[in-house]
C-alpha positions, 0 to 999 in steps of 0.5 A: 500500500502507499505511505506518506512521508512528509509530503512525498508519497511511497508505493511499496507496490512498485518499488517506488521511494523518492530520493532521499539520503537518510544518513545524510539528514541523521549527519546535518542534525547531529552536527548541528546538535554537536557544533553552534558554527554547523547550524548557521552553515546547515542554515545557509543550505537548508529548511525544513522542506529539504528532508524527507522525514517528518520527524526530521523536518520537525527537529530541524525546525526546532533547532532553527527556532532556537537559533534564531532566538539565540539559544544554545543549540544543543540535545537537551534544549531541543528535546526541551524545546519539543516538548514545550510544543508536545511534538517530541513524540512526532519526533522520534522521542528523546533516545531518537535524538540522543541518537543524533548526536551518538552517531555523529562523530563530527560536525567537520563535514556539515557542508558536505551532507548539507548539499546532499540533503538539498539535491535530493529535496530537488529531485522530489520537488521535480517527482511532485511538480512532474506528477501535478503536471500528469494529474491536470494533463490527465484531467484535462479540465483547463485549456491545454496551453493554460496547463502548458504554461503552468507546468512549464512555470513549475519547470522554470521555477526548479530550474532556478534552483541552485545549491547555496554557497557556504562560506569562502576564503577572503582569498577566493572572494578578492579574486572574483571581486577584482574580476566584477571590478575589472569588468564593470570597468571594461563594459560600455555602460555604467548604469546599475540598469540595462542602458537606454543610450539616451544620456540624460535618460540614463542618467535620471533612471540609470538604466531599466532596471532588472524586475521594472514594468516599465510602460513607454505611452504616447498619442498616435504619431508620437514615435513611441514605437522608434524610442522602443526600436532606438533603445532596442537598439542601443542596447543590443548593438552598442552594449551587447545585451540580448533584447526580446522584441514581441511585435504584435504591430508590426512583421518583422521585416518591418521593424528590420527595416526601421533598425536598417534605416535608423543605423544607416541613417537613410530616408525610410520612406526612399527605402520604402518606395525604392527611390533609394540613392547608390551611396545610400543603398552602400550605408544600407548595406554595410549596416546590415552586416553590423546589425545582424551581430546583434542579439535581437529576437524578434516575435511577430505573432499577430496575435498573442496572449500573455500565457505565450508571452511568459512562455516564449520569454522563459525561453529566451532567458533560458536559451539566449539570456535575454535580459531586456523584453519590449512588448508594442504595444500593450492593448494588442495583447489578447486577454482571458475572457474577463466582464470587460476590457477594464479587467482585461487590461488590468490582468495584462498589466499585473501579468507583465509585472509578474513576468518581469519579477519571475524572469528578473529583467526589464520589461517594456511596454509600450502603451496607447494614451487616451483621446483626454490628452487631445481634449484638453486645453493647453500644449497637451502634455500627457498626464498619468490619468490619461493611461487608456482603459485601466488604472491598473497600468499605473499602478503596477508599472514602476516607471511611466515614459511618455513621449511627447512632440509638440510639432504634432500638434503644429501641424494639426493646427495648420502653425507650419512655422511652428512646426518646422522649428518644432520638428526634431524636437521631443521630450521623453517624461518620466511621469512616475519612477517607483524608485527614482525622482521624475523629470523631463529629458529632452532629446532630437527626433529624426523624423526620415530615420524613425530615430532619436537621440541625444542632442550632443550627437544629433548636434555633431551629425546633422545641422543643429536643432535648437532647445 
């Protein structure tokens, strides 16, 4: 017949038993038990989920208690302190405990069955996560990707599993030190998050930073699309860091054909209409080369749900290391079937936030602005409120951009002077940074190119724009 052990079940029928080193576990508690430095070692390894046997589990809780208030750590106030909580019978008894510490010699190899403790417990965490995942597929009452991507949360989730490190010489510790050091000083960028390229930019957020949501929005014709494709861009070509683009807009010849352009600085719409000069052809192609070096992963799926987003996502991390994910844009995510678009919205909104903490990287969405901004008075900046359809949005982005062109709004009031004075002019608002103050940071629009930058380079490469 099946027994339960702790949370693990045996069926003696098929011969079956989960992983687990029982001397192993006797050695953790009995050095603990014998020495105070095992169980801070013991400590950094292990809870008391890793052993297999309740009445180990319920021993290694007690001792960890004891520590944690100070207390020796020792057989006779563990045995006190188990009969104090009336579980000293669960546990095996006093002579079950005496016995701990009889049969360990000592406590020099703590370390050593710490580990073998933990990498069993992984194994039976897998037999468990494997048989929930049999269990939903053999039921088959949700919707094959929805198990899908829960199983293969399960997976991913394991798979981060590492064994802790105990303590180490000073000696091994300088050396990787001086290498983080070395490296920090050798890399392009020194933001504490994933460079944008845009100088002040950076400099008010000092980077995207690992676990953000960070929503990019704008009005219709603002360029939020060329500010996500430029900072795609600076990241992965003049840093090295692998990007995962979700286009849900655009295919993907379209956006290579904007990295194209912007890097080879050609008018996109010559290239669109093949009206394209010989020298400008020859930019074109020597910047492919230099382009397809970088490591951009583009999806172009049409139509995506925020289960293949998380998926595709784990898999780019796992395989490629992605550290930066752009989605363009937001409201095109397809949504679970909720009462109405608000909810929809907002389960989008906190799903992305959820995926940016489980996969630790930047991620940014980019996200349409309401028609109040056109509505109201005044130039028509973007407010917070102005987030379309859900205040979820704001809520659980740690930092809201907005891109903001006041050319666009000449040129739809017929000011054509305006317009061209205005033209190259943007400004990206850091309407909210969870972390981090806000601010307005003006940069140069290169309207041909589908590009911005900062004003120092643009003033070198083109004719000046004035701010």
């Amino acid at each position: 017949m099946p027994q339960q052990e702790g949370n693990y079940v045996t069926d003696t029928r098929l011969g079956r038993v989960p992983p687990y080193a029982d001397e192993a576990e006797l050695s953790v508690l009995g050095a603990m038990m014998l020495d105070k430095e095992a169980v801070s070692k013991a400590l950094q390894y292990l809870d008391h989920t890793a052993f297999y046997k309740d009445a180990n589990q319920i021993i290694f809780r007690a001792m960890e208690d004891l520590f944690n208030e100070g207390q020796p750590v020792d057989q006779v106030s563990v045995i006190d302190r188990l009969k104090s909580k009336k579980t000293l019978d669960k546990a095996g008894g006093a002579y079950y405990i005496t016995g701990l510490v009889e049969s360990t010699p000592s406590a020099a190899n703590i370390e050593y069955y710490a580990k073998i403790v933990l990498e069993k417990s992984i194994f039976r965490k897998l037999i468990v996560s494997s048989n929930e995942i049999q269990n939903e597929a053999y039921e088959a009452r949700d919707p094959a990707y929805d198990v899908l991507d829960r199983a293969e949360q399960k997976i991913f989730a394991l798979s981060e599993s590492r064994l802790k490190g105990g303590f180490k010489n000073i000696t091994d510790v300088l050396n990787r030190t001086f290498e983080h050091i070395d490296s920090i000083h050798k890399k392009k960028w020194y933001t504490t998050g994933i460079p944008t390229g845009l100088t002040d930019l950076d400099d008010l957020t000092s980077g995207l930073q690992p676990g953000d949501l960070v929503i990019l929005a704008g009005r219709p014709s603002m360029g939020k699309t060329a500010l996500a494709l430029t900072i795609a861009r600076n990241s992965a070509v003049e840093f090295n860091i692998p990007v995962g683009i979700f286009s849900i807009e655009m295919a993907d010849y379209q956006l290579a054909m904007r990295f194209l352009c912007a890097e080879a600085r050609v008018d996109s719409h010559a290239v669109r209409t093949g009206k394209l000069p010989k020298d400008q052809w020859q930019r074109l192609s020597m910047q492919t080369g230099r382009l397809s070096k970088a490591p951009v992963f583009i999806d172009d799926s049409p139509t995506l749900t925020m289960m293949e987003i998380r998926a595709k996502s784990r898999r780019l991390k796992a395989e490629h290391g992605i550290q930066l994910v752009i989605v363009d844009y937001l409201q095109l995510i397809k949504g679970q079937r909720a009462e109405n678009r608000q909810q929809e919205i907002t389960e989008i909104s906190r799903s992305l936030k959820a995926l940016a903490k489980e996969i630790n990287v930047p991620v940014l969405a980019v996200s349409q602005l309401s028609r109040a901004v056109e509505m109201r008075g005044g130039d028509h900046r973007p407010q917070l409120s102005d987030l379309r359809e859900s205040g979820a949005i704001e809520q659980d982005a740690d930092v809201v951009l907005f891109i903001y062109r006041k050319s666009v709004y000449d040129k739809r009031s017929g000011k054509d002077e305006k317009y061209l004075e205005d033209e190259n002019k943007a400004q990206i608002i850091v309407a909210k940074q969870r972390n981090g103050p806000t601010g307005t940071i003006d940069v140069v629009f290169i309207k041909e190119y589908a590009k911005f930058e900062n004003i120092a380079v643009s003033h070198e490469e083109m004719e000046s724009v004035p701010f």
